[in-house]
C-alpha positions as a printed NumPy array, in Angstrom:
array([[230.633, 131.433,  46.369],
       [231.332, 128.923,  49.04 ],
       [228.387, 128.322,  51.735],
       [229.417, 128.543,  54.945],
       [228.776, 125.671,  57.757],
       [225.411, 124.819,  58.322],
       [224.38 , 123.51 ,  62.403],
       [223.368, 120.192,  63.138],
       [219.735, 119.229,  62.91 ],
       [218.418, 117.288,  65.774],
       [214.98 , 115.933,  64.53 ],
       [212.332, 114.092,  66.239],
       [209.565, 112.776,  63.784],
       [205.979, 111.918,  65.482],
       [202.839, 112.582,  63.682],
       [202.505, 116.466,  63.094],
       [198.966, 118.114,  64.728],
       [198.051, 121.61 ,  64.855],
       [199.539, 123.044,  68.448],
       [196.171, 122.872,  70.911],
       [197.167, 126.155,  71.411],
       [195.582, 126.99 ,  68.542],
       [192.714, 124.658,  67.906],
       [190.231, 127.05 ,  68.114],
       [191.534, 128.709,  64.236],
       [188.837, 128.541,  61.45 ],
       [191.404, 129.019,  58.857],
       [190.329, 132.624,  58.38 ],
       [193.454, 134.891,  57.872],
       [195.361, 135.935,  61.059],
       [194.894, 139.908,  61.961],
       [198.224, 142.058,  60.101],
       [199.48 , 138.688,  58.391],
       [200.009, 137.232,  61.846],
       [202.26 , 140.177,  63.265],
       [201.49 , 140.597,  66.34 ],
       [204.35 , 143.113,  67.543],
       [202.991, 145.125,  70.471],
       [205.147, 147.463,  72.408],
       [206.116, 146.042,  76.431],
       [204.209, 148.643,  78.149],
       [200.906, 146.585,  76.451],
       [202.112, 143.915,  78.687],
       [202.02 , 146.334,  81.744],
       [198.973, 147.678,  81.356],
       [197.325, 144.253,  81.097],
       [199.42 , 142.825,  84.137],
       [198.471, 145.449,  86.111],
       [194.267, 145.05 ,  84.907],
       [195.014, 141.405,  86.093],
       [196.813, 141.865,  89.485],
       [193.599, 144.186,  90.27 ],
       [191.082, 142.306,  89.175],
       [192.599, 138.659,  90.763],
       [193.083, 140.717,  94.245],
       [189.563, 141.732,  93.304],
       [187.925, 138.916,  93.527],
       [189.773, 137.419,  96.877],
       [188.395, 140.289,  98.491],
       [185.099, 139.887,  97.332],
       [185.035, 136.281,  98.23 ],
       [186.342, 137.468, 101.914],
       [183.747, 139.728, 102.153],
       [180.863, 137.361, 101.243],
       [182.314, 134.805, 103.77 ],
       [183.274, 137.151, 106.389],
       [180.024, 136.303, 108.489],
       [180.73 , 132.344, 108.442],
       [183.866, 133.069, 109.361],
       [182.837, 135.049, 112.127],
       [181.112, 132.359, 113.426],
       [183.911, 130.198, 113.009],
       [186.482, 132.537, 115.054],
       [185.711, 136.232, 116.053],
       [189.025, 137.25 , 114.905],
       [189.313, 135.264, 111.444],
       [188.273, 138.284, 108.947],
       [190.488, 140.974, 110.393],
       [193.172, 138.104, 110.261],
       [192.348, 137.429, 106.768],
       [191.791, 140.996, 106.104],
       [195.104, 141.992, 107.138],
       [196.912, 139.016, 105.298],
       [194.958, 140.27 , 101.821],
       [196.334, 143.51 , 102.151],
       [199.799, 142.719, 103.276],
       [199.914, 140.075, 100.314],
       [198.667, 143.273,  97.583],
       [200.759, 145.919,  98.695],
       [203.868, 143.235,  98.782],
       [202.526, 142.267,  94.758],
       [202.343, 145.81 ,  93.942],
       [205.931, 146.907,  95.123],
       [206.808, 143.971,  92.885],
       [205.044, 145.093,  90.105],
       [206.628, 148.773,  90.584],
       [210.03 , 147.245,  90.942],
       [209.648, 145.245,  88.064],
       [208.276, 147.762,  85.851],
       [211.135, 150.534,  87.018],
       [214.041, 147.443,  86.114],
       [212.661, 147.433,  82.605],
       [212.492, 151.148,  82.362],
       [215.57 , 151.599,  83.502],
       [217.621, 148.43 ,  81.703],
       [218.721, 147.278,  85.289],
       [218.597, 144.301,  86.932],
       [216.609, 145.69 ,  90.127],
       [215.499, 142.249,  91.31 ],
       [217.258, 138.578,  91.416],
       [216.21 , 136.425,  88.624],
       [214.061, 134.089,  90.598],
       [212.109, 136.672,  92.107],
       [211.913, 138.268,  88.333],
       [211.968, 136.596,  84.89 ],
       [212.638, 133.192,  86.441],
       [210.17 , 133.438,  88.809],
       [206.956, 135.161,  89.89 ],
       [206.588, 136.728,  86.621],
       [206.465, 133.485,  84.76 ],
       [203.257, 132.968,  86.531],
       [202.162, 136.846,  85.973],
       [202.839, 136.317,  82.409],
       [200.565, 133.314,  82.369],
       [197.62 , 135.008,  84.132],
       [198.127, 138.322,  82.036],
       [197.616, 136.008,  78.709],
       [194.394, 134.177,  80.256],
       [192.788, 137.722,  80.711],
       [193.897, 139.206,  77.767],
       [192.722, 136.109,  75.592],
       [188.973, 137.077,  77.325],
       [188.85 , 140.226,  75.435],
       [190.548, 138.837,  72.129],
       [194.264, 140.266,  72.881],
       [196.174, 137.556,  73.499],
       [198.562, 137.194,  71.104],
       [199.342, 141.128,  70.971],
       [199.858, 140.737,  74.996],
       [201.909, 137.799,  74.81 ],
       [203.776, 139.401,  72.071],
       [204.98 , 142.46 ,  74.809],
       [205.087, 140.195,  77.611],
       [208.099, 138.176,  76.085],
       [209.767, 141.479,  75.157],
       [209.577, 142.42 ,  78.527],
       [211.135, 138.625,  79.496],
       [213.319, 139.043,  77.11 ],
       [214.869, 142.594,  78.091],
       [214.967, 140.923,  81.742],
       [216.956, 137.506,  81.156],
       [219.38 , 140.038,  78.343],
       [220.188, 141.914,  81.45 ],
       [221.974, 139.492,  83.186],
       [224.449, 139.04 ,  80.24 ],
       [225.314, 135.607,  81.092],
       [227.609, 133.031,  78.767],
       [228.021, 129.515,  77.816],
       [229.705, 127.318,  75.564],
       [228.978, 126.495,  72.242],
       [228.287, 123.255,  72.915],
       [225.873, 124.26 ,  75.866],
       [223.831, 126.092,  73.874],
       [220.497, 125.252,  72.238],
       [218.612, 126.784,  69.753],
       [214.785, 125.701,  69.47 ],
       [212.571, 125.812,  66.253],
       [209.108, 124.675,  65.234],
       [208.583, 122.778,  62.336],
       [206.573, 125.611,  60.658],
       [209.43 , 127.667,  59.458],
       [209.417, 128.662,  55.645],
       [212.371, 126.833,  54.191],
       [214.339, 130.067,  53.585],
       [214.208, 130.937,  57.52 ],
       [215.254, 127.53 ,  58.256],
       [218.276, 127.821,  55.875],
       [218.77 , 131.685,  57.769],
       [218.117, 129.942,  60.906],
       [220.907, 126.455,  60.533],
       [223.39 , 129.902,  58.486],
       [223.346, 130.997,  62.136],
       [223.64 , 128.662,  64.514],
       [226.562, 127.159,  62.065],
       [228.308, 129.959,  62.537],
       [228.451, 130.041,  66.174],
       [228.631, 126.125,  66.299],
       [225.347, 125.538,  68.201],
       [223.159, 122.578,  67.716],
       [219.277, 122.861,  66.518],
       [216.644, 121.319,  67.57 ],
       [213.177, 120.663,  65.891],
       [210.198, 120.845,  68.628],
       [207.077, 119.628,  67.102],
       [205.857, 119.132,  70.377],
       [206.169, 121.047,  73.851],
       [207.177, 117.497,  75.856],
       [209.96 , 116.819,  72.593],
       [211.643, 120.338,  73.632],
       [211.326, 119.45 ,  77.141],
       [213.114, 115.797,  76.723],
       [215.602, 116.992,  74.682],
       [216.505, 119.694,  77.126],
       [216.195, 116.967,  79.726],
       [218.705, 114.831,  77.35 ],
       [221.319, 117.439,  76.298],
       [221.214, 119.85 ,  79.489],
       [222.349, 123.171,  78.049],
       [222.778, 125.611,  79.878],
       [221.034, 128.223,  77.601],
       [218.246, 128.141,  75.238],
       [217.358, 130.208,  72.631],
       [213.614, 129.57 ,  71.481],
       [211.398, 129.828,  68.498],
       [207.856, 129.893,  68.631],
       [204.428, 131.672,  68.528],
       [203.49 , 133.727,  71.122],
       [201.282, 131.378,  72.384],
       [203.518, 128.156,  72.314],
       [205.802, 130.831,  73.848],
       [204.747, 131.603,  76.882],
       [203.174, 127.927,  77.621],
       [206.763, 127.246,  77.121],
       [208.67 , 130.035,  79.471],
       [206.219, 129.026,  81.591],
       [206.815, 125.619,  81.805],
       [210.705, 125.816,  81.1  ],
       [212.117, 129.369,  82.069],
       [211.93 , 128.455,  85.661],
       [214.587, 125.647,  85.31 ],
       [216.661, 127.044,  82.665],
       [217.369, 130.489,  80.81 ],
       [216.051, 130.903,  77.441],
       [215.172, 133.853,  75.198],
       [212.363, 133.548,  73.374],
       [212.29 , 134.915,  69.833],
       [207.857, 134.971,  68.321],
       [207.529, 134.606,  64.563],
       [205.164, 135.715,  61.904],
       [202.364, 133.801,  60.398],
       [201.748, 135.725,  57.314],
       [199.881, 132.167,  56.073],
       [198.371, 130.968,  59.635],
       [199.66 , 128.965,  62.16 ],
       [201.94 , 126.017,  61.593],
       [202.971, 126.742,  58.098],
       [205.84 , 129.257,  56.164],
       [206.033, 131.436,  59.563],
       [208.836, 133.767,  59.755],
       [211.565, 134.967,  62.804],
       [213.721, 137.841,  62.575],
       [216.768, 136.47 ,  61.73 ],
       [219.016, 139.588,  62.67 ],
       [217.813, 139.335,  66.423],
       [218.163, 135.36 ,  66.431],
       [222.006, 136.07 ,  65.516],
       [222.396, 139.072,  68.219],
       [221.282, 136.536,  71.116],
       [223.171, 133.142,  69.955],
       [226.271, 135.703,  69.564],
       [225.681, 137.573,  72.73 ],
       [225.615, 134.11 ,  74.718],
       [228.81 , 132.211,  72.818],
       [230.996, 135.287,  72.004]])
C-alpha cells in the first residue's frame, strides 16, 4: 500500500519545560483521562456569572467612594453612575447578541466586535473565574467551541501555502503521523510550538493568513488571546489521557474538516 505525502515539519528545538500553564500539576491523574469536553452553553453561563460579578464590583467600589467624590465635584457620582450603567446595559446587549449569533449559526456581529475582539478578552476573564472554583479547563473547553462556531461562520479561504497548522510537542506519535497524513494532503506546512513566543515568531516569520491550532485548553485560550486578535485561527483542544505534555490526543476527523474547509 503506498503512503500518501506527508507535510513538512517546521521544528524549533529549545529545552522542553512543562507549559507554566500547568505548573501547578502534582502528577495525579487528570479528571475523565484529561477530557474535558463541555457543551458551549457552559461557557455562557460562566461568562455571564463573570460579566455580573466584574460590573459588581465597579459598583461597589463607586458606592464606597461616592462620598470622596462628592467632595471632589457635586456632580461626579451621578456622572459616574450613569456611565456604569450605560457601559452594562451596552455589555449585556453584547452578550445577548453574541449568544443569539451562536444559537442561531449567524454571523450577527463583525468579527472584531465578536471572536476577534471583545470576546477574546471575555474568554480570558471567564477562564480566571472559572479556574477559582476548579472549572477551568471544562470552561475553556466550551469557550473555544463557541470561538470556534464564530470564526467557522465567516467561511473564509486561503491558499495552501498561507495556511498553518500548529501542534505541541506532546502528541502521541500515531496523532502526529494522523496529524502530518493531513496536512500532506492539503499541502499545508506544520509547525511544532514548544513554546507560546516560537508560535508567535513563526507566525511573525511565515505570515499566513490562517491558522489552525493545537493545544490544551489552557495553552488555548492564552493563545487566542494573545494571537486571534491579529490573525484567524481555529483552535482544535486535545486529550491528556496520560497528563499534560505527553501522548495527548486531537480529533483527527475535525482537524481534516477545518484545514479542508479553509484550502478547498
Amino acid at each position: 500500500m503506498t503512503e500518501g505525502p506527508r507535510a513538512r515539519l517546521i521544528h524549533i528545538d529549545v529545552d522542553r519545560r512543562l507549559g507554566h500553564e500547568w505548573d501547578e500539576w502534582d502528577g495525579r491523574p487528570l479528571p475523565n483521562q484529561g477530557n474535558y469536553d463541555s457543551p458551549a452553553v457552559l461557557f455562557f453561563a460562566w461568562s455571564a456569572i463573570t460579566l455580573a460579578v466584574g460590573l459588581g464590583f465597579v459598583a461597589l467600589a463607586l458606592f464606597l467612594l461616592a462620598p470622596r467624590l462628592r467632595d471632589v465635584h457635586s456632580s461626579a457620582p451621578p456622572l459616574l453612575w450613569g456611565a456604569v450603567l450605560v457601559t452594562g446595559a451596552v455589555l449585556w446587549v453584547w452578550w445577548g447578541i453574541l449568544f443569539l449569533s451562536y444559537e442561531m449559526g449567524r454571523p450577527l456581529l463583525p468579527e472584531r466586535l465578536a471572536e476577534r475582539g471583545p470576546f477574546l478578552r471575555l474568554m480570558r476573564l471567564t477562564s480566571r473565574t472559572a479556574d477559582r472554583f476548579g472549572r477551568r479547563d471544562w470552561v475553556e473547553n466550551a469557550a473555544v467551541k463557541v470561538y470556534n462556531t464564530l470564526a467557522m461562520m465567516r467561511g473564509r479561504k486561503v491558499g495552501q501555502g498561507e495556511l498553518l497548522v500548529l501542534i505541541p510537542r506532546c502528541l502521541s506519535k500515531d496523532t502526529l503521523d494522523g496529524v502530518l497524513g493531513i496536512a500532506g494532503r492539503y499541502g499545508v506546512p506544520v509547525f511544532v510550538a514548544t513554546r507560546g513566543q516560537l508560535a508567535r515568531r513563526v507566525i511573525r516569520e511565515r505570515r499566513p493568513r490562517a491558522v489552525v491550532a493545537v493545544a490544551c485548553e489552557r495553552d488555548m485560550v492564552s493563545g487566542l488571546h494573545d494571537v486571534a486578535g491579529k490573525i484567524p485561527v481555529l483552535g482544535l483542544t486535545m486529550t491528556l489521557p496520560s497528563g499534560p505534555c505527553k501522548d495527548a490526543s486531537v480529533n483527527l476527523g475535525q482537524l481534516e474538516e477545518w484545514v479542508r474547509a479553509y484550502v478547498v
